[in-house]
Backbone as a ProteinNet text record, in pm:
[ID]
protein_1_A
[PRIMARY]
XXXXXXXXXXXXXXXXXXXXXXXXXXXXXXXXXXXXXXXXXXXXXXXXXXXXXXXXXXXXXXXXXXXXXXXXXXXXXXXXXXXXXXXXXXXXXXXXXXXXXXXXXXXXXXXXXXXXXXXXXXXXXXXXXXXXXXXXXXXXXXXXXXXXXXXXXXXXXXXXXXXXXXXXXXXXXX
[TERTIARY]
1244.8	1164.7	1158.9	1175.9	1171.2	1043.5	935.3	824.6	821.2	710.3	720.1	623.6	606.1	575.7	469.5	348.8	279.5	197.7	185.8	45.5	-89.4	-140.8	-281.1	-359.8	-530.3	-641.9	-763.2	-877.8	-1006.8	-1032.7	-947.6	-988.1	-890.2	-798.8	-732.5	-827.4	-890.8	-1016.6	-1002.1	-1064.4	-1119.4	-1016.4	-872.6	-774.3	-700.8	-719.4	-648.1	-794.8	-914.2	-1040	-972.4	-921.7	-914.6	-757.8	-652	-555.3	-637.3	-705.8	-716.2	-823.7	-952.6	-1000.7	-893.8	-770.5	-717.2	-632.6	-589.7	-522.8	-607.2	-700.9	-808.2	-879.8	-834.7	-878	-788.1	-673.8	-515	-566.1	-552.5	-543.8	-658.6	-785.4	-868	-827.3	-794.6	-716.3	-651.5	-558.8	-434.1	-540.4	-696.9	-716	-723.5	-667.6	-640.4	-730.2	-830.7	-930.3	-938.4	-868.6	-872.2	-860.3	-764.1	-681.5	-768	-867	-960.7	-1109.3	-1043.6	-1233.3	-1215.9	-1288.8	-1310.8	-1415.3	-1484.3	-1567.6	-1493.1	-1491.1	-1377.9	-1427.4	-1320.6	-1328.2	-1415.2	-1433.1	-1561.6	-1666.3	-1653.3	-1864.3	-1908.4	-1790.5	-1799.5	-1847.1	-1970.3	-2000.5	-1911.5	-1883.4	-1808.2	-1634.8	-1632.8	-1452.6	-1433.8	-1534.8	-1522.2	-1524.9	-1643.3	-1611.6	-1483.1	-1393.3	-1314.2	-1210.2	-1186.2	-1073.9	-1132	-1269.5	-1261	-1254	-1286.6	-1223.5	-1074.7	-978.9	-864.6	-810.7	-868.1	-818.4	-847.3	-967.7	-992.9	-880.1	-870.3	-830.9	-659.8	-591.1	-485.3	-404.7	-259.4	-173.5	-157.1	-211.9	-181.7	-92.1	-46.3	102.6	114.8	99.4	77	170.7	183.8	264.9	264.5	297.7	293	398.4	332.3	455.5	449.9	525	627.7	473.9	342	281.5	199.3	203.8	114	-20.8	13.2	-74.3	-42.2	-134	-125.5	-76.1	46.3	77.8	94.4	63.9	90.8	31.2	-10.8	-38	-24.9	-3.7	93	-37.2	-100.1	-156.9	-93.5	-78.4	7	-97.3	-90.9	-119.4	-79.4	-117.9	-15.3	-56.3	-119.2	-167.4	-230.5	-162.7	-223.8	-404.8	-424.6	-592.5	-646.7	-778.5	-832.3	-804.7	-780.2	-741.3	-595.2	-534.7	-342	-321.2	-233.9	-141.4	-80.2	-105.5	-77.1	85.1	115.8	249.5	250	338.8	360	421.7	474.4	556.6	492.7	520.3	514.6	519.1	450.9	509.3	475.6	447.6	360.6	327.8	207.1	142.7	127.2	176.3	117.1	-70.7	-111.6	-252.3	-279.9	-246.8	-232.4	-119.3	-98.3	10.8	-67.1	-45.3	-92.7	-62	2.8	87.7	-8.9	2.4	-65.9	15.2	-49.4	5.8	95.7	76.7	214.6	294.7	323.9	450.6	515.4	417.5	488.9	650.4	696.5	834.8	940.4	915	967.7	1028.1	984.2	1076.4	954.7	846.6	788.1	697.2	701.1	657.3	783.8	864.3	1032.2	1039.8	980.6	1000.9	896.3	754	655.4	718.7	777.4	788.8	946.9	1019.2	1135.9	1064.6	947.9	905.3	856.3	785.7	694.4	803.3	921.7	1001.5	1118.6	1114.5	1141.7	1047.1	896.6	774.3	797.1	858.5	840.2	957.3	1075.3	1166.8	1151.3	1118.8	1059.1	966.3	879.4	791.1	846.7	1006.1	1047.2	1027	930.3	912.5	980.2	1007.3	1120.6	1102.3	975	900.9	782.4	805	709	702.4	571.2	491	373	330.9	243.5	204.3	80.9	43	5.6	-29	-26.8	-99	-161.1	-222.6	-91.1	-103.3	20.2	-102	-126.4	-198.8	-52.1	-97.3	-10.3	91.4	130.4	274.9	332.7	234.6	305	365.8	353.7	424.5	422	310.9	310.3	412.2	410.3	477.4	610.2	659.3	788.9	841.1	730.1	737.1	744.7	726.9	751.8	887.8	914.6	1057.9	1162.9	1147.2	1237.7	1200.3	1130.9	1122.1	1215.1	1289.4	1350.3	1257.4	1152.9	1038.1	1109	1063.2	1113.2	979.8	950.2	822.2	840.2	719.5	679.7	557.2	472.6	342.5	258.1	264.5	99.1	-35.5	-131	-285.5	-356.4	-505.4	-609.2	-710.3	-766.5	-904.4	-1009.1	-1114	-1272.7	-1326.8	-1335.9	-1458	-1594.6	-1700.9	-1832	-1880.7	-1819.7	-1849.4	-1778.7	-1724.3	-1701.6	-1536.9	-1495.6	-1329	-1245.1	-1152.1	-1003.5	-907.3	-875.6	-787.2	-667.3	-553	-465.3	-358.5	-286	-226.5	-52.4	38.8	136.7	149.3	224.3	226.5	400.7	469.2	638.4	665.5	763.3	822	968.5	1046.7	1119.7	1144.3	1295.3	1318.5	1366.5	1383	1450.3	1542.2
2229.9	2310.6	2243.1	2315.8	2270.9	2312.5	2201.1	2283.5	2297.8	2369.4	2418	2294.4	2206.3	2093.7	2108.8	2100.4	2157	2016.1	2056.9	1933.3	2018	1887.2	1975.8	1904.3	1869.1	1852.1	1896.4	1892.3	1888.2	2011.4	2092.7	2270.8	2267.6	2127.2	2108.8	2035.6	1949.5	1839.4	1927	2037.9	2080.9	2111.9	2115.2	2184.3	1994.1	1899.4	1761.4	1710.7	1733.2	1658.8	1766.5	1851.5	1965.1	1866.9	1874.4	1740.2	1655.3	1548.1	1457.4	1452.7	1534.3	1581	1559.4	1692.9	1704.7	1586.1	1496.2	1365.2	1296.9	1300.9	1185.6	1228.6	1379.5	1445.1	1438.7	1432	1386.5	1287.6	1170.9	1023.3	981.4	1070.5	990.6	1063.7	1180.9	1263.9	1144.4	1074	970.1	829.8	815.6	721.8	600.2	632.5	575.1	588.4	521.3	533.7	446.7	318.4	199.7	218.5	292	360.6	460.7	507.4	566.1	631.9	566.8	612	743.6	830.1	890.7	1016.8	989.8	1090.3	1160.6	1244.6	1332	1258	1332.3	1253.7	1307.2	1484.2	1587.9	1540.2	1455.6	1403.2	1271.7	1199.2	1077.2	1116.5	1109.9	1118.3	1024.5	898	802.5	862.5	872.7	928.8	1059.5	1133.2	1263.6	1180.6	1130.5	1120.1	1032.2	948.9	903.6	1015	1112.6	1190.5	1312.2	1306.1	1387.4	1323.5	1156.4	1070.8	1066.6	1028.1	1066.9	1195	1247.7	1459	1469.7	1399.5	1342.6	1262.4	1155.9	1046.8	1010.8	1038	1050.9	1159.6	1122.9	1277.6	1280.7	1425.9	1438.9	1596.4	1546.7	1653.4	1682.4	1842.8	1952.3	1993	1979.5	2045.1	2127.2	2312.9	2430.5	2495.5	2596.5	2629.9	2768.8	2886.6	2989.8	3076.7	3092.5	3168.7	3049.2	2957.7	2906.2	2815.3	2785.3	2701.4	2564.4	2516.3	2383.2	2252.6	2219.8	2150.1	1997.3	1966.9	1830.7	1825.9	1654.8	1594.8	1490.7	1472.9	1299.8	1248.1	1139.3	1095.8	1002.9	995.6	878.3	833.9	675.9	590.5	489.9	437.4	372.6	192.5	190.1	44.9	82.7	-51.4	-64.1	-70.9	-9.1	-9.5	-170.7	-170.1	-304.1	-416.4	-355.7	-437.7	-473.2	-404.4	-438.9	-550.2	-653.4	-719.3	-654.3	-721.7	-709.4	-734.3	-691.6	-704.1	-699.5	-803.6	-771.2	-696.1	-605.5	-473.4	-377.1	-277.4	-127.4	-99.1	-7.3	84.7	211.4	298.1	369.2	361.9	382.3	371.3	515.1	504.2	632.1	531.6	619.9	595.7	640.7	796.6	843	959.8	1005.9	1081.7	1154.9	1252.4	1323.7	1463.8	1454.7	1635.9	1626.4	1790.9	1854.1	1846.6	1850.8	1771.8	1939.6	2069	2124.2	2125.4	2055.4	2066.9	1911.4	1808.9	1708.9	1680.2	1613	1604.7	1700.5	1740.5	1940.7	1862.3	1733.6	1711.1	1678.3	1763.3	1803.9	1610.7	1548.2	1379	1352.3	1339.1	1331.7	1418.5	1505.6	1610.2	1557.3	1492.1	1438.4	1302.4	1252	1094.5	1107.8	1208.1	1256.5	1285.8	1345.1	1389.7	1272.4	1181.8	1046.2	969.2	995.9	851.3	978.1	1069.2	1139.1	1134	1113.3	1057.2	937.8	870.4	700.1	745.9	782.3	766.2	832.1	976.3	1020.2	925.8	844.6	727.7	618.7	573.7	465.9	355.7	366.4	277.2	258.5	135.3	85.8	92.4	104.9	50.1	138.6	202.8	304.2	236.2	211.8	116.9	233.1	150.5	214.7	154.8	117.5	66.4	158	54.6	167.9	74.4	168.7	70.3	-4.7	-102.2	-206.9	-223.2	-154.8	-179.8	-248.8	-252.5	-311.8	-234.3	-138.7	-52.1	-31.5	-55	-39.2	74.2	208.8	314.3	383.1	350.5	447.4	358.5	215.2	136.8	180.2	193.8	252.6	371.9	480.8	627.7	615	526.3	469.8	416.2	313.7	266	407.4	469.2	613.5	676.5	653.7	767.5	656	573.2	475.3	310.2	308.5	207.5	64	-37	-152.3	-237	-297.9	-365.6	-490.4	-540.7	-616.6	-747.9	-731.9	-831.7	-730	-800	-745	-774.6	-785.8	-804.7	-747.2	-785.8	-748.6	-733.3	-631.3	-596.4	-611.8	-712.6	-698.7	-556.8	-563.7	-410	-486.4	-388.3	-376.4	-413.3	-371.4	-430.7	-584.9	-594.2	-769.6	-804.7	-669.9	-630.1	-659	-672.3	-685.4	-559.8	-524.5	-374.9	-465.7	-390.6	-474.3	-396.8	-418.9	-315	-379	-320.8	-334.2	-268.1	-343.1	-302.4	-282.3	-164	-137.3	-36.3	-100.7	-62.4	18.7	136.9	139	118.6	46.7	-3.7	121.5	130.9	254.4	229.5
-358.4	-268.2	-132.3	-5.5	102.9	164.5	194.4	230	359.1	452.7	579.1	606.3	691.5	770.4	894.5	883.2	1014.9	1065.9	1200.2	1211.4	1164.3	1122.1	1072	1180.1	1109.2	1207.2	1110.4	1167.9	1132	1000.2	1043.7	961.2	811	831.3	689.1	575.6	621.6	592.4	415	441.2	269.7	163.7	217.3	138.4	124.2	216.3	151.6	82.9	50.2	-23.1	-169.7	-148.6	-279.1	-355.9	-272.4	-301.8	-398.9	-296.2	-325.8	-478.8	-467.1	-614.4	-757.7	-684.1	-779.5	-867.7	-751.7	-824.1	-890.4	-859.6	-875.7	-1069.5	-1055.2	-1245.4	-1324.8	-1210.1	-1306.5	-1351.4	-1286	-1314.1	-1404.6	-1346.2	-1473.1	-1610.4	-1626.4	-1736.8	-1833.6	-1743.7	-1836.3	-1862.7	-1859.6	-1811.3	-1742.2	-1604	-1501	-1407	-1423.8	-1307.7	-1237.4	-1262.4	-1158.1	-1040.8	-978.7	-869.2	-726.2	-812.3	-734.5	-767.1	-950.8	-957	-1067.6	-1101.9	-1155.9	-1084.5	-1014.2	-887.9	-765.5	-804.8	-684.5	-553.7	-483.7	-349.5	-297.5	-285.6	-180.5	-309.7	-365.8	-470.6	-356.3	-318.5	-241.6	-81.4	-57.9	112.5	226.2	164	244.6	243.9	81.6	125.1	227.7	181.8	322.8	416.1	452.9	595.9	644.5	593.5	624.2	601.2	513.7	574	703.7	710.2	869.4	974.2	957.5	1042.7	1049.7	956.2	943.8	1033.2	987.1	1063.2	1189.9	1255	1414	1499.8	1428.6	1559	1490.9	1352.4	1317	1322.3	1332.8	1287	1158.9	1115.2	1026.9	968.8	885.3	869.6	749.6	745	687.9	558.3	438.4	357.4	327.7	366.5	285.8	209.8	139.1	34.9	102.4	47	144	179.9	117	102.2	222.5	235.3	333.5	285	178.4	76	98.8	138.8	114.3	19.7	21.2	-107.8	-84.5	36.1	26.8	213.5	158.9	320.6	287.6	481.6	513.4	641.6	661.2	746.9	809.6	921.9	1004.1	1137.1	1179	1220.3	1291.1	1399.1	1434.6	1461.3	1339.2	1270.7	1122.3	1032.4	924.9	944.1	837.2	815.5	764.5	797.5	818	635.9	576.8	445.2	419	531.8	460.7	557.6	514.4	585.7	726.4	821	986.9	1024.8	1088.9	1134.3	1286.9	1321.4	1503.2	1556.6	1471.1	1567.7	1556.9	1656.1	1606.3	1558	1458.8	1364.5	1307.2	1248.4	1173.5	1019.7	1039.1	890.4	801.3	720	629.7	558.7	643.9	621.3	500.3	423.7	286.7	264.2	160.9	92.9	-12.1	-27.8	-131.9	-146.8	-270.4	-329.1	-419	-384.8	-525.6	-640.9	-747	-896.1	-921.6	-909.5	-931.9	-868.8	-743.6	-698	-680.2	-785.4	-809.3	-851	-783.9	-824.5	-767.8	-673.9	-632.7	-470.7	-418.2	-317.7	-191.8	-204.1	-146.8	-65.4	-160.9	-84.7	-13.1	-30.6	-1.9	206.2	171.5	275.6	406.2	320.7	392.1	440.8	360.2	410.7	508.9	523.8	595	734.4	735.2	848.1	919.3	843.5	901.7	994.4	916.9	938.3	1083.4	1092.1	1207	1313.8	1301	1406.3	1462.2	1330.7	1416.9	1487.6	1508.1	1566.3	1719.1	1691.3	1802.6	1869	1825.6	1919.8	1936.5	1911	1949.1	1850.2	1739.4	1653.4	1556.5	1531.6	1415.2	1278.3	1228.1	1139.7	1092	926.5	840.6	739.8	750.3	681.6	580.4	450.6	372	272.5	239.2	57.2	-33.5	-134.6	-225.2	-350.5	-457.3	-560.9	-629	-655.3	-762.9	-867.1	-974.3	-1073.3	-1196.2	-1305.7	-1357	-1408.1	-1424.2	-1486.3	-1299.1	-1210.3	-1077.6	-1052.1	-1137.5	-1083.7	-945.8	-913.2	-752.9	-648.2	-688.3	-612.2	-644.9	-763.8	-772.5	-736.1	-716.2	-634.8	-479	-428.2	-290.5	-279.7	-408.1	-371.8	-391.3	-462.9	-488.4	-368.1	-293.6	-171	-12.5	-17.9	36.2	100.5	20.4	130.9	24.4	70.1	5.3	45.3	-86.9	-102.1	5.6	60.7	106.8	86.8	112	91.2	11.5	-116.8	-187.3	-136.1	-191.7	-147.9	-241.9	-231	-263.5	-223.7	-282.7	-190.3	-249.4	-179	-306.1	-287.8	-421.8	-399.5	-462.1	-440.6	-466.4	-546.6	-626.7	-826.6	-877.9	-752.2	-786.5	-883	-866.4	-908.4	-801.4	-802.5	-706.1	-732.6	-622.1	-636.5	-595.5	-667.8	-647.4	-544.6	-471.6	-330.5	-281.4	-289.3	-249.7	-122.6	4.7	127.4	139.9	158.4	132.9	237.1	317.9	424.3	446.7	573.5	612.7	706.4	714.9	847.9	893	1043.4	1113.9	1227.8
[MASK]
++++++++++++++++++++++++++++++++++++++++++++++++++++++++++++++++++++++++++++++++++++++++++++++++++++++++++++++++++++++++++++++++++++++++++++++++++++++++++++++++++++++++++++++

């Protein structure tokens, strides 16, 4: 599937919190809640407001399917966020990624991360940068390497409860 590619903004906010919900019932579904929890994202007051912060002051880019449905979004940045490993160049960040779980596998991240890495170029920047959870089977890290990124510096992040999230930071050069 080739999806149609838009910039979005503030008025997408409820259709990527509906995304992001939806991964978030997948994952606790397989019991995988390490990753983000088990509380949708629109239950979380702080995660909203960081994706209407996101939809403000980032580009963010639109995945639709032929009917105009929302199937995927790409947030881009043009610095890692305050927990990843720093770099001295330019570059862009995929701040987040997120397909809806039926059109997983359909091309449609592929199409998002084609577009990101056509932004950096259009801005002169060498460098598409993104983390991602590295829990221990590491699959999302491996859904990044299948999309062309090549791992870089891991990390961790304290959280609240006195746990360590564990985070792979994986790059394309351009």
């Amino acid at each position: 599937m080739t999806p149609e590619i838009r910039t979005g903004g503030p008025a997408d906010v409820p259709d990527i919190l509906a995304l992001l919900d939806a991964a978030v019932a997948w994952l606790a579904a397989q019991g995988r809640t390490e990753q983000w929890g088990a509380t949708p994202w629109s239950g979380r007051p702080a995660a909203v407001e960081r994706v209407e912060r996101y939809a403000r002051e980032y580009l963010v880019r639109i995945a639709a399917d032929s009917e105009g449905r929302t199937i995927g979004s790409c947030i881009l940045a043009d610095h890692a966020p305050d927990y990843a490993p720093k770099t001295d160049q330019p570059e862009l960040y995929v701040q987040q990624l997120v397909i809806s779980r039926e059109h997983r596998n359909s091309g449609v991240g592929a199409a998002l991360i084609a577009d990101a890495r056509a932004e950096a170029a259009r801005r002169g920047v060498g460098l598409l940068r993104v983390d991602c959870y590295a829990g221990p089977d590491r699959k999302l890290v491996g859904q990044y390497r299948a999309l062309g990124f090549t791992e870089t510096e891991p990390f961790e992040v304290a959280m609240a409860d006195g746990t360590r999230w564990p985070g792979q930071v994986l790059e394309i050069r351009l």
